[in-house]
N, C-alpha and C positions, 0 to 999 in steps of 0.2 A: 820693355815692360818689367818693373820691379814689383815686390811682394806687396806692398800698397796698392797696386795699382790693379793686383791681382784682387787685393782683398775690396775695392770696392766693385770692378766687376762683377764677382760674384754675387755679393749684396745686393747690386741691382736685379741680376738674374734671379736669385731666388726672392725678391722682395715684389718682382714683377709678377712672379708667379705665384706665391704666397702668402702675400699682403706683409711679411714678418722678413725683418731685418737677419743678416745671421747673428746667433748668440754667442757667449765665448767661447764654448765648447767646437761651434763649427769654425770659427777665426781660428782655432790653436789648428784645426785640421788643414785649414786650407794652407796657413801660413808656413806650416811645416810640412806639409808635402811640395810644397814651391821651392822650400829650402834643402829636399829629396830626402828630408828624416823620416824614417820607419815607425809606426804607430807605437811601438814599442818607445823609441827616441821623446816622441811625442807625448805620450802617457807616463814617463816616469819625468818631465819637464813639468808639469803640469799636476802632477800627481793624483792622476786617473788611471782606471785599469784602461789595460790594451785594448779588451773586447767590447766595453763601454766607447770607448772611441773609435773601434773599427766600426760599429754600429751608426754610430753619428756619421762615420765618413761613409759607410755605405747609402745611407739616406741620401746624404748629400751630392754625393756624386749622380743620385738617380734623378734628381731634382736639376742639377744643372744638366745632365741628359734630356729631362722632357724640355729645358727654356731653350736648348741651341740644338734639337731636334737631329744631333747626334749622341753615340757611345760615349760618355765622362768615365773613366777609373783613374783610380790613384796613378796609375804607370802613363798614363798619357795626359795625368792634367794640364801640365805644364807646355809640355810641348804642344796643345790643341789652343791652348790660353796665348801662348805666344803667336801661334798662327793666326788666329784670330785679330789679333791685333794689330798685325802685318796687313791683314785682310781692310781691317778697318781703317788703315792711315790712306787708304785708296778712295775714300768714300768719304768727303767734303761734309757729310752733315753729320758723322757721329765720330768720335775720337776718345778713344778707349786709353785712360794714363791722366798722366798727370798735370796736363795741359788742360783742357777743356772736355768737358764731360756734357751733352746734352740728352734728355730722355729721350727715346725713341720713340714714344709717345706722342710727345708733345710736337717735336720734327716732323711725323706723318700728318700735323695734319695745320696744315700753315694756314694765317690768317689770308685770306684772299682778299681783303681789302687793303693791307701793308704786308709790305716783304717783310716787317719785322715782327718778329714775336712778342707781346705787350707782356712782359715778368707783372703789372698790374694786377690782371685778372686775376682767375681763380684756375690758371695754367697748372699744369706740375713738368713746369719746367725746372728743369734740372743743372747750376750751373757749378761747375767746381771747378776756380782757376786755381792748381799749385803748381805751380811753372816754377816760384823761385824758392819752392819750400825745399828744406834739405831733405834727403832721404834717409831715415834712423838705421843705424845699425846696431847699434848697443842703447838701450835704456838702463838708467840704474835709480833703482832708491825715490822714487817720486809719486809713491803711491798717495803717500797724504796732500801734496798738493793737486793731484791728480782730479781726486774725490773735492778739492775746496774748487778745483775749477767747475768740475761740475755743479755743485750746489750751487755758486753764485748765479751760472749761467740757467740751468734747466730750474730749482728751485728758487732761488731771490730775483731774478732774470732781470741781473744786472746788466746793463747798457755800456758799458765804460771798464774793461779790466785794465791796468797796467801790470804786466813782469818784469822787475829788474833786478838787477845785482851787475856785479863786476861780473869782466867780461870771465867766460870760464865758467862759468855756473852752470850752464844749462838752461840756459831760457828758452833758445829759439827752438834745444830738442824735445822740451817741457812739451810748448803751447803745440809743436806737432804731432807729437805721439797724444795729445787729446784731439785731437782732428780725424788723426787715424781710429779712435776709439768709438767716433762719435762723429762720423762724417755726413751718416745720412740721418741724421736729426733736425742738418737745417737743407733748405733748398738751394740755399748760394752760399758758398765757401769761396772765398777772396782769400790769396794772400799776396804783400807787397813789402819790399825791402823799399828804405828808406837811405839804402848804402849809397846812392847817385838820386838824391830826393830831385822831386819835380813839383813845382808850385801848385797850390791847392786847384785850383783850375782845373790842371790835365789830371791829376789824379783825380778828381768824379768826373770828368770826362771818361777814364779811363776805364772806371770800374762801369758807368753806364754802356762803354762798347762792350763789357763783356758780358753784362743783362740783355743784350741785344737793342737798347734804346739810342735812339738818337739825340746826341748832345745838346742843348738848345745852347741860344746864343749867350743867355749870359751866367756868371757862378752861380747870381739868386733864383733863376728857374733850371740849374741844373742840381744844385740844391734841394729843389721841389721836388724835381723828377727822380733823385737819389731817397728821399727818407718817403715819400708813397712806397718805393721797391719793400724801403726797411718796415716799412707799417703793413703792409699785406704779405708779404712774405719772411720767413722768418732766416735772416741771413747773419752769416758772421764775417766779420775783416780781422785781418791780420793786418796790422802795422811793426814791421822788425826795422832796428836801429834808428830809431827815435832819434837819437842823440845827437844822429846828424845833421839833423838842422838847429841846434841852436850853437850859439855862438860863442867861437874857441876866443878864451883869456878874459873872460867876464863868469859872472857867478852860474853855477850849474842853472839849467830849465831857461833861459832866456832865449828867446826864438830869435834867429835871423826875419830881418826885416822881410827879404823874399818868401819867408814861409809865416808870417804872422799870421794869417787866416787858417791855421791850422789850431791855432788857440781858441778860434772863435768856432772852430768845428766839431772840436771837442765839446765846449759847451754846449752847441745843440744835440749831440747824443745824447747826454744825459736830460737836457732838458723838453726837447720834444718827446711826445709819446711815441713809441714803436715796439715793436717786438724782436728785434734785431740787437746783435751786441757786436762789438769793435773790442780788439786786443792789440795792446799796444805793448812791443819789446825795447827794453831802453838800458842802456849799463847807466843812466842817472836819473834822477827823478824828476818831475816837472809839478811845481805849483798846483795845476789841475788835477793832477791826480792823487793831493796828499788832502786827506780830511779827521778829523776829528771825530765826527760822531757820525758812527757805522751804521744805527738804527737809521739818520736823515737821510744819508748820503746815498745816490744812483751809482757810484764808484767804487770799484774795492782796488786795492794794491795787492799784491804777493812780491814778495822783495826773498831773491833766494840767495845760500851762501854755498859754500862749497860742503862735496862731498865728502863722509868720511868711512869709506869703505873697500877693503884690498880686492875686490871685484873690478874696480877701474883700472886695475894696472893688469889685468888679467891680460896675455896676448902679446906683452909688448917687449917680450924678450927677455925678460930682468926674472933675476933669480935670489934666492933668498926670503922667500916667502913671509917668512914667520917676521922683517925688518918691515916691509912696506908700510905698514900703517906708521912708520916714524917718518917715511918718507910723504906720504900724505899728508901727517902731522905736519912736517916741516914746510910744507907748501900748499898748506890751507886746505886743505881738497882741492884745487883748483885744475881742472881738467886741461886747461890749456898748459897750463907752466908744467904739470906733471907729465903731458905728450913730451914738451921742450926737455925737460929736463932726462926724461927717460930713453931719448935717444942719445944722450949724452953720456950719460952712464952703459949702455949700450957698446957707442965707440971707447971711449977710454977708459971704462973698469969692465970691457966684458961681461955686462950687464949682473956684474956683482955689486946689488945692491950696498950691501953691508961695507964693501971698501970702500965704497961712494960717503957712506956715512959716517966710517968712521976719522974723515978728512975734516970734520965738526964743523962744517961750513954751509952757508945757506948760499949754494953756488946761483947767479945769475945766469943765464947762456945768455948771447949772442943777439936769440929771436927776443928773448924777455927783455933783454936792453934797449931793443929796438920798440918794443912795446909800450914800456917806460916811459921812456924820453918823450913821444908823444900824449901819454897820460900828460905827465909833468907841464910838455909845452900847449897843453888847452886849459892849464890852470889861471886862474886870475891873480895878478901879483900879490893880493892878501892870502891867496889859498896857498901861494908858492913861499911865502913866507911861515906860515902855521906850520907845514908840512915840514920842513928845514928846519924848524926849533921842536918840532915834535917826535919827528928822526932820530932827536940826540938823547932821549929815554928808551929805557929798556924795559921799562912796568908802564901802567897805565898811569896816569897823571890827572889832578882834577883842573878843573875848568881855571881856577884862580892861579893855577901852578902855573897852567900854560899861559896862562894872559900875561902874565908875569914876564916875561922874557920875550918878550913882543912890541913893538913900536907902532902900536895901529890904535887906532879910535875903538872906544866900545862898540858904534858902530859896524866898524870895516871887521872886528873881531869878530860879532856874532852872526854877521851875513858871512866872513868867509867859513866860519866852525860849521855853520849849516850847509854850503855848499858844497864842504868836503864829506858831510853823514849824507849828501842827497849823491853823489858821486860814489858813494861805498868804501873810500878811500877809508875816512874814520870811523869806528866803533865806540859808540856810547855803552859802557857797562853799568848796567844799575848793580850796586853795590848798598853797604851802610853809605858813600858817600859816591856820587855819579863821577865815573873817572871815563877818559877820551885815550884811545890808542889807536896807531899809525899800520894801517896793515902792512902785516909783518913782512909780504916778498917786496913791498914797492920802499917799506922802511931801508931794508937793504940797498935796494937800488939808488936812493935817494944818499944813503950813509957812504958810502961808494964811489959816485958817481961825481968826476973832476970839475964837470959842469956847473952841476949843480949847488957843489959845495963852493967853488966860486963865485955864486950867486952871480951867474952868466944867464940873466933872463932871459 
């Protein structure tokens, strides 16, 4: 059992009891006496008094002692929370974590006409698959998009979110850490990685085994039986790594033939009515989800870039404090290249940052080359083209510069320049005059790299 898992527990218990969700005040309590910090610890995090917060956890604690009809204090929360849960993995109809969550409510009192639970009615069934959600350990800096994901959802109650950026940004710890925020807002919590995709079929197959409904026979009445769930109850999906179903060496967002009904599924979220919203995580962008006019559109985008803040390198052994944000600088914010690299600096400067930098070099490691190379080999030969004459500027360039040194049709030119802005690879600057540049770690890698510069497709 993790602090998540603690924290919707709780929720339930005192929501059962009190009709009221916990607030932040009691999250920051629960959360940090799991993590065994002292009110003190607690209240200067948060920047509340001690006794303001011992109060809230005094309440609190007497509140989950009346739901579980033993003793709750701070000094045994955790270990009664873990027993419980031990307790509970014994007991086939209720499951406390991160797996499957059903009300106990609703369990007690089974339809006696079908074994199955009809999620239709007007049940308060309770369902939350996060099996393949990650577990947050650090958040950083996301409060504004935080707040936009709210609004689209709970105020414009948008049907269709997309999150992308290049890999490293933070996406998939984005859309969780609002889950965790906002978990019992909706009745069914789904999430599904797309890292091993399965053809549209079994996926609402899948998600109706975990409504408890029986799959009919065919997509168009499992279809039926999937958006009744989304129109009476108000549920959210997680869809993480989009990307993997469309198809490597042709233009970003084209679907593999085996998952094209995933195009057409998309269209019906936004165009049937429901109350339910779907989030889709993708390092590139798709057709469907890019629009024009925000007033018409059931669709919003959030498209996020890297951090820039010396909070992220906090923990990872590297000294020199007052240099990080050069080293950030140098590598975009980008969380992932900055873990690779900072283990690197780590073994051979002794995690002296400042000698790391004063080598004046935008080092690649080892994992980032391996990274690369497959960026590079899911490009389409126009985009592997653009990339290789764009590589060889060091400022940004405008559109005619770079057409210019290029052997491609206007055509083949303006689908691959888009495929590379839908991919995150290039950055459009609006200026006095619109200039295009090559992101800076993959520029490197590209400038570098024996392969590529022998245009070894």
């Amino acid at each position: 059992m993790d602090v998540n898992e603690a924290l919707q527990f709780a929720d339930q218990l005192v929501f059962e009891h009190t009709g009221k969700h916990l607030d932040g005040i009691q999250k920051a309590v629960v959360e940090g006496t799991w993590q065994r910090d002292t009110y003190e610890d607690i209240a200067k995090k948060y920047n509340l008094t001690e006794k303001h917060l011992s109060d809230v956890g005094y309440k609190l604690w007497s509140l989950l002692s009346e739901s579980l009809g033993e003793d709750i204090k701070k000094t045994n929360f955790r270990s009664t929370f873990e027993r419980l849960n031990i307790e509970s993995s014994q007991n086939p109809n209720i499951c406390i974590g991160n797996n499957y969550y059903y009300s106990s409510q609703t369990l007690n009192q089974p339809n006696k006409e079908d074994d199955k639970i009809n999620i239709n009615t007007e049940s308060k069934l309770s369902v939350y698959d996060l099996t393949l959600a990650p577990e947050i350990i650090k958040f950083y800096q996301r409060g504004t998009e935080l707040e936009k994901l709210s609004d689209w959802i709970f105020k414009q109650n948008t049907r269709l979110i997309s999150v992308s950026g290049l890999y490293g940004t933070g996406k998939t710890t984005l859309v969780k850490k609002f889950i965790d925020l906002n978990l019992h807002e909706f009745v069914v919590v789904i999430w599904r990685s797309l890292k091993y995709p399965q053809p549209l079929d079994l996926f609402i197959s899948d998600l109706l085994n975990v409504c408890q409904q029986e799959p009919q026979a065919t997509l168009d009445k499992r279809l039926k039986q999937l958006f009744d769930i989304l129109a009476n109850q108000k549920c959210l999906i997680i869809l993480d790594n989009l990307q993997n179903i469309f198809i490597p060496g042709k233009f970003a967002g084209q679907y593999k033939v085996e998952y094209q009904d995933y195009q057409n599924f998309f269209t019906m979220i936004t165009e049937v009515k429901h109350q339910s919203h779907v989030i889709v995580i993708s390092q590139e962008q798709c057709p469907e989800m890019e629009c024009l006019d925000d007033e018409l559109c059931p669709i919003k985008s959030l498209e996020l870039s890297g951090l820039y803040n010396v909070d992220i390198l906090q923990n990872r052994g590297l000294k020199n404090e007052n240099t990080w944000l050069n080293l950030i600088d140098l590598y975009a914010g980008n969380l992932i290249d900055l873990k690779s690299v900072s283990i690197l600096i780590n073994k051979n400067y002794d995690g002296q940052v400042a000698d790391f930098l004063a080598e004046n070099t935008l080092h690649i490691t080892n994992q980032m080359q391996s990274r690369f190379r497959d960026v590079f080999n899911h490009l389409s030969l126009q985009e592997k083209e653009i990339v290789l004459h764009l590589s060889k500027f060091d400022i940004p360039i405008t559109r005619d510069c770079l057409k210019e040194g290029l052997n491609l049709s206007v055509v083949d030119f303006n689908n691959g320049l888009q495929s590379l802005q839908q991919r995150y690879l290039v950055t459009k600057i609006r200026n006095n005059t619109i200039l295009f540049q090559l992101y800076s770690v993959f520029k490197e890698y590209v400038k570098n790299s024996s392969k590529v510069d022998n245009h070894q497709f």
